[in-house]
C-alpha positions as CSV (number, residue, x, y, z in Angstrom):
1,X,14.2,-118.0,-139.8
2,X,10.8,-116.4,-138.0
3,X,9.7,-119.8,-137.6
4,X,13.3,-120.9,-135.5
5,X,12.5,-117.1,-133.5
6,X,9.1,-118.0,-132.4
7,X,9.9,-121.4,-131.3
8,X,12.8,-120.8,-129.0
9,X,10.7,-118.0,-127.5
10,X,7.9,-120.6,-126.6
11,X,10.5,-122.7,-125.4
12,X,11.3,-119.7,-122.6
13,X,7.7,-119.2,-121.9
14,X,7.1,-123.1,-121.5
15,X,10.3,-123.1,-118.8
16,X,8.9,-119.8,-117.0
17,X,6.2,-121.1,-115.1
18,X,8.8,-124.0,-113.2
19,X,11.6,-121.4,-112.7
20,X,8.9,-118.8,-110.4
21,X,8.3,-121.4,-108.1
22,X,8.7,-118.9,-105.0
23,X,8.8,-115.0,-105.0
24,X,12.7,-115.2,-105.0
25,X,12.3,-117.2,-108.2
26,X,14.5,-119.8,-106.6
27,X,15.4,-123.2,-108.3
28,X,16.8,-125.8,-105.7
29,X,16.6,-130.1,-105.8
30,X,14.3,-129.4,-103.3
31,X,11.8,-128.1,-105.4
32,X,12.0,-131.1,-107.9
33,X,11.1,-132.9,-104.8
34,X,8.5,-131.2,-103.8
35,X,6.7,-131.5,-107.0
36,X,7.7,-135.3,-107.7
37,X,4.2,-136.4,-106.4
38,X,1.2,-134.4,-106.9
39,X,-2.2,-135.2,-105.2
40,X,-3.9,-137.0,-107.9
41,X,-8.1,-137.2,-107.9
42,X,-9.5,-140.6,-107.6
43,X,-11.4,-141.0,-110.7
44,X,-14.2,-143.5,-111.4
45,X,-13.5,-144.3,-114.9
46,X,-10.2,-146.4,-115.4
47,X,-8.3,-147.7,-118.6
48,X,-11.7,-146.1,-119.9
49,X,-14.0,-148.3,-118.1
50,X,-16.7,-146.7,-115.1
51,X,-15.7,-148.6,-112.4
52,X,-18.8,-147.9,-109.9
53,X,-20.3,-150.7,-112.1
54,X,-18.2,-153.2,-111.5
55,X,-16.5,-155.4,-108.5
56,X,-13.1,-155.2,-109.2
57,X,-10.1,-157.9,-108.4
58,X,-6.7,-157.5,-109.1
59,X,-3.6,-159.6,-108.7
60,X,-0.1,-160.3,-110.7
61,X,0.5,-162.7,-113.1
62,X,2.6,-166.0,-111.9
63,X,4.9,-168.1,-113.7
64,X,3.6,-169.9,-116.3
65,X,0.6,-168.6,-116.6
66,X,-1.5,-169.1,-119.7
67,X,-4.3,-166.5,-120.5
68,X,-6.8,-169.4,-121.1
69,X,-5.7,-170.6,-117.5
70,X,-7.0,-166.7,-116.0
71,X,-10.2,-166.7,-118.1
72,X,-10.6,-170.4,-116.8
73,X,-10.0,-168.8,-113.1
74,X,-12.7,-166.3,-113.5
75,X,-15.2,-169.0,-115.0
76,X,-15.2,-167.8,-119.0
77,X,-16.6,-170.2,-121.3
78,X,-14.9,-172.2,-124.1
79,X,-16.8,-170.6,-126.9
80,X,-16.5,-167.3,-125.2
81,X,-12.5,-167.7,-124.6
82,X,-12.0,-168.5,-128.2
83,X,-13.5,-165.6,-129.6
84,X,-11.4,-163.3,-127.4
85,X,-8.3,-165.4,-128.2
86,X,-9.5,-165.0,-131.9
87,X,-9.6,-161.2,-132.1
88,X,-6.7,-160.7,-130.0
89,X,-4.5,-162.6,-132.7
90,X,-3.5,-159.0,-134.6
91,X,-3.8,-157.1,-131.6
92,X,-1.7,-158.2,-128.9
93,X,0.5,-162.1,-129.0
94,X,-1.3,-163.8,-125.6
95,X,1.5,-165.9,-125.5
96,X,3.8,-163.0,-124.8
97,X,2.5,-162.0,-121.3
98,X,5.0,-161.6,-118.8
99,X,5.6,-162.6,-114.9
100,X,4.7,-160.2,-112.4
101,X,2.5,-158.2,-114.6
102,X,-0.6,-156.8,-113.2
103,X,-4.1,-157.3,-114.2
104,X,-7.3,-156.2,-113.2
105,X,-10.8,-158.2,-113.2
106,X,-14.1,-156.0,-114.0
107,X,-16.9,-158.3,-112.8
108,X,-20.7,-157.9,-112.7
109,X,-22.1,-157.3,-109.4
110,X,-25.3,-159.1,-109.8
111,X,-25.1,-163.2,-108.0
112,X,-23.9,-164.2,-111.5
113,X,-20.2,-162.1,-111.1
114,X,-19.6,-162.6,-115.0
115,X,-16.7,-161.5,-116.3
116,X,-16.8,-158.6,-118.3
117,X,-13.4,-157.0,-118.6
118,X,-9.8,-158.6,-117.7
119,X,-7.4,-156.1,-118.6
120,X,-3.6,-156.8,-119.0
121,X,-1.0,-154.3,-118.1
122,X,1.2,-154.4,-120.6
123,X,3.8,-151.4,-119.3
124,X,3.2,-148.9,-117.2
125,X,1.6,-147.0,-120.0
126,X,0.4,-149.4,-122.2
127,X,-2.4,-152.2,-121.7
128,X,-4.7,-154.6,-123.1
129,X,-8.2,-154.8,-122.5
130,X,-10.2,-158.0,-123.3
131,X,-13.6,-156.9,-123.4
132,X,-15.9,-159.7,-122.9
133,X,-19.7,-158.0,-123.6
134,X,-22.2,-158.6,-126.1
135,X,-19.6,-157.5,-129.0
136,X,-16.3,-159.4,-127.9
137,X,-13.5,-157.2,-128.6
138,X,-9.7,-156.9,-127.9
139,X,-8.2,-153.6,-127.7
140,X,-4.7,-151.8,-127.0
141,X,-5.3,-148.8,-124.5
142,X,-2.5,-146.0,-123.1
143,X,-2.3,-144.2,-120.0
144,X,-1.4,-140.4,-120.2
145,X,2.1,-139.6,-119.3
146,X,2.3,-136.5,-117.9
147,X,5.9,-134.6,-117.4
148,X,7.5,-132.4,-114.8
149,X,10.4,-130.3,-115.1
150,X,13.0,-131.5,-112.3
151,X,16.4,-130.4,-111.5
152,X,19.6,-132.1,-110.3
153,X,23.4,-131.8,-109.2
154,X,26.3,-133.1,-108.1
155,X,30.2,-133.5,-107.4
156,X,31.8,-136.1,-109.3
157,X,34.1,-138.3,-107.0
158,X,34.8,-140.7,-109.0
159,X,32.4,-141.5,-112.5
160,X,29.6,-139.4,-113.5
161,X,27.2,-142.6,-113.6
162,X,28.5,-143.8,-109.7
163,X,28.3,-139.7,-108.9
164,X,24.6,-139.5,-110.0
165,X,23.9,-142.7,-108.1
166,X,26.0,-141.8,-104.9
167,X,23.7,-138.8,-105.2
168,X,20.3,-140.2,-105.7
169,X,19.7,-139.3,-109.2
170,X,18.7,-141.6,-111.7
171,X,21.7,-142.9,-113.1
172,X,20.2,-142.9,-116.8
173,X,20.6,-139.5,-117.1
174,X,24.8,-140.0,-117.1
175,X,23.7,-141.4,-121.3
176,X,21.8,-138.2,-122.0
177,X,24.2,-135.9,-120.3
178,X,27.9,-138.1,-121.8
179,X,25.4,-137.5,-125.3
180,X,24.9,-133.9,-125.2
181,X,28.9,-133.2,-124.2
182,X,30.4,-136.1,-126.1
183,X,31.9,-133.5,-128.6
184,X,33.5,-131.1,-125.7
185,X,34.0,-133.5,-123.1
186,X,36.2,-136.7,-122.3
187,X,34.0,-138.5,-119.6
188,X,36.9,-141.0,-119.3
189,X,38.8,-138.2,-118.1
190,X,36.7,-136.6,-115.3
191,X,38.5,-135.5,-112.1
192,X,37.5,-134.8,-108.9
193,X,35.9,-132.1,-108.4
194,X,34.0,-131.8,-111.7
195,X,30.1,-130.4,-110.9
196,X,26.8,-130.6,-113.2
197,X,23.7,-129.5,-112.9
198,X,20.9,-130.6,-115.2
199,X,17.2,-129.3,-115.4
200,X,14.9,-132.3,-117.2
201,X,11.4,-133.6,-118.1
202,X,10.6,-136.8,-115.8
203,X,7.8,-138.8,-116.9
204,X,4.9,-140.1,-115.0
205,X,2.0,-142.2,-115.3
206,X,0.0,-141.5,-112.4
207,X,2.4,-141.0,-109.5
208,X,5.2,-143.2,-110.6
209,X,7.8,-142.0,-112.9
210,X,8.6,-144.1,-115.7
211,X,11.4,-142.8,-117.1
212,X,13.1,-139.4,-118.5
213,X,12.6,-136.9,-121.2
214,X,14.8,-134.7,-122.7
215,X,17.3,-132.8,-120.5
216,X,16.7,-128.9,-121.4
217,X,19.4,-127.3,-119.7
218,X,22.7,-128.3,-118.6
219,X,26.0,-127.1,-116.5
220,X,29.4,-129.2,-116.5
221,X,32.1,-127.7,-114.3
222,X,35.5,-129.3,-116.2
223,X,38.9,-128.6,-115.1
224,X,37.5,-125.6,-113.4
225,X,35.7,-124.3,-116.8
226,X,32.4,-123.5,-116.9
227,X,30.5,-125.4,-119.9
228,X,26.9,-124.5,-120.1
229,X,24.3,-126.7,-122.6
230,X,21.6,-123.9,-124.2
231,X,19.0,-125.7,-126.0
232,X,18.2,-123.5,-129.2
233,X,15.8,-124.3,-132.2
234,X,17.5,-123.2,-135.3
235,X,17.4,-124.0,-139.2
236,X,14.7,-126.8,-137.5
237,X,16.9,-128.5,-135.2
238,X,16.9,-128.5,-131.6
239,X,20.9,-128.2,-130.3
240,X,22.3,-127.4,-127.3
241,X,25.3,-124.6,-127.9
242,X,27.6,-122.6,-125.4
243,X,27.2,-119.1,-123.8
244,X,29.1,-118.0,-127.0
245,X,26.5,-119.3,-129.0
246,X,28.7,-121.9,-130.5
247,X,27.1,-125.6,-130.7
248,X,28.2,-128.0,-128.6
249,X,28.6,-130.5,-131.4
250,X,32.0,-130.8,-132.9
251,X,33.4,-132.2,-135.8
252,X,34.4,-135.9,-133.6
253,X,33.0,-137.3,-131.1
254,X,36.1,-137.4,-128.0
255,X,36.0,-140.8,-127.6
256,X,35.1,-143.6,-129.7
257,X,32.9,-145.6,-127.5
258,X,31.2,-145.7,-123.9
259,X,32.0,-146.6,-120.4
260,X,35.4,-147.8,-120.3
261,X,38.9,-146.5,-119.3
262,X,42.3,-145.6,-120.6
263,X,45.1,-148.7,-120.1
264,X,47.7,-146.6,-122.3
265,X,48.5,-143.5,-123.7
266,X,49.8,-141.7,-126.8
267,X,54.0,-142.1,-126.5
268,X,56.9,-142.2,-128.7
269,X,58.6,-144.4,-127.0
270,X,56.5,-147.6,-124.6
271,X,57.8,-150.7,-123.7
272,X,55.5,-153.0,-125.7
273,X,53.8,-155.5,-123.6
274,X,54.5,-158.4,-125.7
275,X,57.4,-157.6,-127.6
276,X,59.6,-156.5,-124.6
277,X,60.9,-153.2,-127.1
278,X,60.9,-149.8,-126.7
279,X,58.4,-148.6,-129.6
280,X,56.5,-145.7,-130.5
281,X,52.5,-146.2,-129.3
282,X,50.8,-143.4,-131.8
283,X,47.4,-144.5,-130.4
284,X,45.5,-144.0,-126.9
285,X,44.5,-148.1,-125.6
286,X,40.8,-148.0,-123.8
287,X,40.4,-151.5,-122.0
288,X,37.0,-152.6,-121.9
289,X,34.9,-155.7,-122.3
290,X,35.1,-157.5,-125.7
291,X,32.3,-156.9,-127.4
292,X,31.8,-153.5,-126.4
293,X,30.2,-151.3,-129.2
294,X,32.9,-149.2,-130.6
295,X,31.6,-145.9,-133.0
296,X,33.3,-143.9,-135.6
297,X,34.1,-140.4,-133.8
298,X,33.1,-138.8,-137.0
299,X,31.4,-139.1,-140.3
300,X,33.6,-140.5,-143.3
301,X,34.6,-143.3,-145.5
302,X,36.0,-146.4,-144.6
303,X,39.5,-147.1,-146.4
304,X,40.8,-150.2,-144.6
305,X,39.1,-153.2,-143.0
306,X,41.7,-156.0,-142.9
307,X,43.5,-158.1,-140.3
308,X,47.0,-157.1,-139.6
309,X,49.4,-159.9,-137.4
310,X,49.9,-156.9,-134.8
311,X,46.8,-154.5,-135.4
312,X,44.6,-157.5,-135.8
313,X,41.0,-156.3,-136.9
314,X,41.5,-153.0,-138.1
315,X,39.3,-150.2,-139.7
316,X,40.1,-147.1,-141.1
317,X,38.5,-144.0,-141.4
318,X,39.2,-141.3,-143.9
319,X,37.2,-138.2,-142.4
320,X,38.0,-135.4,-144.5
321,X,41.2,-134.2,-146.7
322,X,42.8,-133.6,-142.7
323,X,41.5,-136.1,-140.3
324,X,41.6,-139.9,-140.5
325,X,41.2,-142.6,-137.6
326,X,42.3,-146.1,-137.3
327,X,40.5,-148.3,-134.7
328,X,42.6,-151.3,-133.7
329,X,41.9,-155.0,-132.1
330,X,38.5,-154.9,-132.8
331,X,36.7,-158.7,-132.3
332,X,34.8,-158.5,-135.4
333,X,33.3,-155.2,-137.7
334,X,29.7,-154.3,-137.7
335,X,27.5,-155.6,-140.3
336,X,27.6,-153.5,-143.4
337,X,31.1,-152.2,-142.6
338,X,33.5,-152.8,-145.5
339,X,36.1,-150.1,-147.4
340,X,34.1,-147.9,-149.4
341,X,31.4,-148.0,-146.3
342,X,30.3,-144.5,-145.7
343,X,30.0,-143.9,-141.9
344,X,28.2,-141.3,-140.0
345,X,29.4,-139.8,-136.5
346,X,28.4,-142.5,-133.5
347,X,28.0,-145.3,-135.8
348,X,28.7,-148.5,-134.6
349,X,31.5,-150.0,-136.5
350,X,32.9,-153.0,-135.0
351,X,33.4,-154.2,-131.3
352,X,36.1,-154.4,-128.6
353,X,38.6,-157.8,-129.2
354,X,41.8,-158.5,-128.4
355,X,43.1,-159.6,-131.4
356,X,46.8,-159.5,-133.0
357,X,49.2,-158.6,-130.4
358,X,47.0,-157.8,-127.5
359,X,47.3,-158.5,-123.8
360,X,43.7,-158.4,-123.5
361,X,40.4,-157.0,-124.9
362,X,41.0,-153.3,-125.6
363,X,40.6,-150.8,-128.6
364,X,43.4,-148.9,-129.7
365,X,42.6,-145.7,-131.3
366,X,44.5,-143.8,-133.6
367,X,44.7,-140.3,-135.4
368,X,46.4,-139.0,-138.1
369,X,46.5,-135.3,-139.2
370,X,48.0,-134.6,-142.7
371,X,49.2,-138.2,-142.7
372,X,50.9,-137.7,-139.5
373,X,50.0,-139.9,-136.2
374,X,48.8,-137.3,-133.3
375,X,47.3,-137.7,-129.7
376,X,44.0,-138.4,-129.9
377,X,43.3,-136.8,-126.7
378,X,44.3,-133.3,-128.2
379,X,41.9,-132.9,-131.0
380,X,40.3,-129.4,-131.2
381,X,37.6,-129.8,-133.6
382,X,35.9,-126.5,-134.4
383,X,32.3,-126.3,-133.7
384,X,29.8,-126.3,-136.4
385,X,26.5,-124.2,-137.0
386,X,26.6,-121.7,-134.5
387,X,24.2,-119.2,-133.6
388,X,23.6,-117.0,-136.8
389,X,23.7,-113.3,-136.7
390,X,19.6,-112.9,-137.1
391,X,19.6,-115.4,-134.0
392,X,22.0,-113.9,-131.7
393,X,19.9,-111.7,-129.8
394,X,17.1,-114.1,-129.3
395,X,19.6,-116.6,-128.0
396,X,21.5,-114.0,-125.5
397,X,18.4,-113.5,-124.0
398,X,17.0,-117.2,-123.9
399,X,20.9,-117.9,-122.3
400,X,20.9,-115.4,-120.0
401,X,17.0,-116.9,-118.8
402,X,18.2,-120.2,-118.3
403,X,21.8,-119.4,-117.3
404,X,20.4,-117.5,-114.4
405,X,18.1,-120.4,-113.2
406,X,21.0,-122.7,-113.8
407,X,23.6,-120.9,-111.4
408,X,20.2,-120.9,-108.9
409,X,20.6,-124.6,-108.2
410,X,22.0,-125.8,-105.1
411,X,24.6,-129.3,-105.0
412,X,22.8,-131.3,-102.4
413,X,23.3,-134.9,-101.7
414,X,21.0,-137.0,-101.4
415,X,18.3,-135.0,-102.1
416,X,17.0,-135.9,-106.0
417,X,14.9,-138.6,-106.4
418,X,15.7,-141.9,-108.5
């Protein structure tokens, strides 16, 4: 329990230094901005190697382009090549490098201009270095990635992923964000209107930015309630949990797979689309692609995996001695998934089909509650593990922290960098 105390306290200290940016202790996107590219020293030394000593060349790897054909270009010899190639075999597949690719050429700068390194840029972290000196040797090197805290916002007008890219932001952080709220929001069901704010690690090599870390605060404005993501280290777990200190992960997910939309809704009465009737439609239809991943919404057993001439694939899901969920139409299960499988939440289990009686390529989901159908879209899962009572005073002041900085940021457009 100590251990959990001391750790979310570091975790304040670590954010205080990016939320005092100015003497009104002011986060804006402007700030994230600001800080994106920081002046970076020329060094002399590079992937590890003192470049003063060398004349260096540099160029992009074409199509079909064979690393024999590039030592060839810079004069290596046969014998020389093949002991490279040789010790590169457990190190790094030659065959496997890529158009477009940089590489750089370390040459001597006596008449001679012999070869002495070629290195390979593998990623933008990650390279390989043929070292071609007295001892030949082939070598995996990595760049430092360096992180930044950044911020960003926005209005949704219409997704969250077309809302972060309307705005600038990088769209990728839609998966993080849809990840951390999958339990209290329905991103299929977002209006206009809806805000976020997100404070994150970027990651850099240098002065590009590679990708994204994890998001450490978060804001969602829904239906005009205010949903704020705390990230809290307790019984040595990192979760994100409400101002009430409850976590932010419920017992099912609120929707059983990603990026899609509702055709239909839960009815007791729809005119079937193929029958031409007037039937009850105890399920809630989301149309997407076939072959979409679908995932259970929570962890259980599986008690049915048959075909049915209407419900065509169909799984089952027996969650606990309430909840159970059907998923309908499915193309084909996952691999492993059979009655008796146990499941655990965001699994894949199968994938979006359209078979039985289906119009098209859709999943339709289904709840039942004590044996009795129910709309899927009015779950209320209870939280679990929320903040204990030796933890709630560390947490209301870690909350309050980032809640302030939080309710500091501004919704600009067009101001966050990709």
């Amino acid at each position: 329990m100590k251990k959990d105390l001391i750790v979310s306290i570091i975790l304040t200290l670590l954010f205080l230094p990016y939320f005092q940016n100015n003497a009104e202790n002011k986060i804006t996107t402007e700030y994230s901005i600001n800080k994106t590219t920081p002046t970076i020293s020329v060094s002399d030394n590079e992937y590890g190697i003192e470049t003063d000593n060398f004349n260096i060349e540099e160029g992009e790897i074409s199509a079909n382009l064979f690393i024999s054909n590039l030592f060839a270009k810079y004069n290596v010899s046969n014998d020389l090549s093949s002991k490279i190639l040789a010790k590169s075999k457990n190190i790094f597949d030659v065959r496997k490098i890529q158009k477009g690719k940089k590489y750089k050429v370390f040459l001597s700068k006596d008449r001679r201009k012999q070869v002495k390194y070629i290195v390979y840029e593998q990623s933008p972290d990650k390279y390989v270095v043929f070292d071609f000196n007295d001892s030949t040797n082939v070598y995996i090197g990595e760049k430092e990635i360096r992180t930044e805290l950044k911020t960003a916002s926005g209005i949704i007008t219409s997704s969250l992923w077309e809302s972060m890219t309307e705005n600038g932001i990088n769209p990728l952080l839609a998966n993080d964000l849809s990840e951390i709220y999958a339990w209290t929001i329905d991103f299929f069901g977002l209006q206009d209107g809806d805000k976020f704010k997100i404070i994150y690690q970027a990651k850099f090599v240098d002065t590009i930015q590679i990708g994204n870390g994890e998001i450490k605060a978060a804001y969602f404005e829904h239906y005009q309630k205010d949903i704020y993501a705390i990230p809290f280290y307790q019984d040595s777990t990192w979760s994100y949990f409400n101002i009430d200190g409850e976590s932010l992960r419920k017992a099912f997910l609120k929707a059983p797979l990603k990026y899609s939309h509702i055709s239909s809704g839960f009815s007791g009465s729809r005119l079937h689309p193929i029958l031409k009737i007037y039937r009850p439609h105890y399920g809630v239809d989301y149309s997407a692609p076939s072959g979409t991943p679908v995932q259970t919404i929570g962890d259980g057993v599986v008690i049915e995996a048959n075909y049915g001439s209407q419900s065509g694939n169909m799984l089952k899901i027996k969650h606990n001695g309430v909840y159970t969920t059907g998923y309908l139409h499915l193309s084909k299960f996952a691999e492993g998934i059979a009655v008796g499988s146990k499941v655990t939440q965001g699994e894949v289990i199968g994938y979006v089909g359209s078979t039985g009686l289906s119009t098209g390529p859709h999943l339709d989901f289904r709840v039942w509650m004590n044996g009795e159908p129910i709309d899927p879209l009015k779950i209320d899962a209870p939280p679990v593990d929320p903040i204990s009572e030796a933890n709630k005073a560390t947490f209301k002041k870690i909350a309050d922290f980032i809640i302030d900085n939080l309710n500091k940021i501004e919704y600009n457009y067009g101001l966050e960098t990709k």
